[in-house]
Each structure stands twice: as structure tokens, then as C-alpha cells.
C-alpha positions in Angstrom: 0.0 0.0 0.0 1.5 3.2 -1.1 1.4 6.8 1.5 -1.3 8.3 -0.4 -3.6 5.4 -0.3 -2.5 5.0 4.0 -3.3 8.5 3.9 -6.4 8.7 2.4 -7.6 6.1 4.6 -6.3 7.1 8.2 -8.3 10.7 6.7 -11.4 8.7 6.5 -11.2 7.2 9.6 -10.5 10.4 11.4 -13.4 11.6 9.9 -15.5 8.3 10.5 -14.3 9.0 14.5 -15.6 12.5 14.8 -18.6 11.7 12.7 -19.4 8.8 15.5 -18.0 11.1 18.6 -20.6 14.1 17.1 -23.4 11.5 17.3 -22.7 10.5 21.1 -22.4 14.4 22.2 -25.8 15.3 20.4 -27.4 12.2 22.0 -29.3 12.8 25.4 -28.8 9.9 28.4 -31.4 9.1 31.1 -30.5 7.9 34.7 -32.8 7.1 37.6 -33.3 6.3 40.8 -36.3 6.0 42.5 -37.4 9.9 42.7 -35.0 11.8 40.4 -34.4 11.3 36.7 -31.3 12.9 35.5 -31.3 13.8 31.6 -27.2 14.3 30.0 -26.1 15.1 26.7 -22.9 12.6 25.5 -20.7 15.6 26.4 -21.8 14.7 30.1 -23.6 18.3 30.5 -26.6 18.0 33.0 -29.4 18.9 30.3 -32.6 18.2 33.7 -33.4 16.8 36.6 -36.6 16.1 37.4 -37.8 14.9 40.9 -40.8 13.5 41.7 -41.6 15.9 44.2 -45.4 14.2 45.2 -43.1 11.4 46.6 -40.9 13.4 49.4 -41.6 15.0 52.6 -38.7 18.0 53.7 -37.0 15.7 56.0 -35.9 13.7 53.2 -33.3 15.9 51.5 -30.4 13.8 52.3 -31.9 10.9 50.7 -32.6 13.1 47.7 -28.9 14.4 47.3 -28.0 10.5 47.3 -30.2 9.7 44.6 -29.4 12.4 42.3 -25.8 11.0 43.1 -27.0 8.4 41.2 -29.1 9.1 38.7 -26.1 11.1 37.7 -23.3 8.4 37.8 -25.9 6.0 35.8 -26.3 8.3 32.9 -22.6 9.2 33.0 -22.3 5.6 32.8 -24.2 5.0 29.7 -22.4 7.7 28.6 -19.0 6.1 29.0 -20.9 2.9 27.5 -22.0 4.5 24.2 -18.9 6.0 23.3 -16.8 2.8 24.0 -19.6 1.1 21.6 -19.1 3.3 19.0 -15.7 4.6 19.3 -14.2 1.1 20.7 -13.2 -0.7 17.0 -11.3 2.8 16.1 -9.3 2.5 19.5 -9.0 -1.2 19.2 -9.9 -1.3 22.7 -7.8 1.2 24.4 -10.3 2.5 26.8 -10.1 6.2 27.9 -9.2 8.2 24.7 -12.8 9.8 24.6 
């Protein structure tokens, strides 16, 4: 294989990479817990947080801090999840670079 034809194609799959790492930052990730449902864009920005408010009485904060906690780290997760899906075969498994 000759430079121009490695070039070409290491071009196209820079391009194929941010093409795929564009679709995961437009796409919008849910995470729950019981009360709160946290709502992030792939580029990990909070977009809401909703809490079901019928469902907790004032003395109940604390609780509600831990579960945003976690409806937060869930769709973080499935953040991480999605990218490593769609960004894994150009890192041939390299976690981390995204």
C-alpha cells in the first residue's frame, strides 16, 4: 500500500471518529433512581433533573442528594458505555481516549 492510499484512509477514519464522537455528544442519556431522573447530553452536561416531588416530605433531602448521586453516575455511565460502543473498534480497545 503506497502513503497516499495510507493517507487517504487514516483521513477517512479520522473523519468516520468524529462523525461517530458528534453522534454521542448530540445524543441525550437518562439515569434514575427511584425519585429523580437525570437527563445528559454525551458531552456529560446535565441537560434536567426532574424529581418527583409528590413522593418526598422536607425531612428527606439527604436521601434526595443520594439519589441524584446516582441518577447522575448512571447516565454518565451509559455515557461512558455508548462511546466505548461506537468509538471502541477505532481504539481497538484502548479505553479512555474519549
Amino acid at each position: 500500500m503506497n502513503m497516499q492510499a495510507m493517507l487517504k484512509q487514516a483521513q477517512k477514519l479520522q473523519k468516520d471518529m468524529l462523525k461517530a464522537k458528534e453522534e454521542i455528544d448530540k445524543t441525550e442519556f437518562e439515569g434514575k433512581s427511584s425519585l429523580v431522573t437525570v437527563t445528559m447530553k454525551g458531552t456529560k452536561e446535565i441537560v434536567s433533573v426532574k424529581i418527583d416531588a409528590d413522593s418526598i416530605e422536607s425531612d428527606e433531602i439527604e436521601m434526595l442528594e443520594d439519589m441524584i448521586q446516582v441518577a447522575v453516575n448512571e447516565a454518565s455511565k451509559k455515557v461512558d458505555q455508548v462511546t466505548e460502543q461506537k468509538m471502541g473498534k477505532y481504539t481497538q480497545g484502548m479505553p479512555g481516549l474519549f
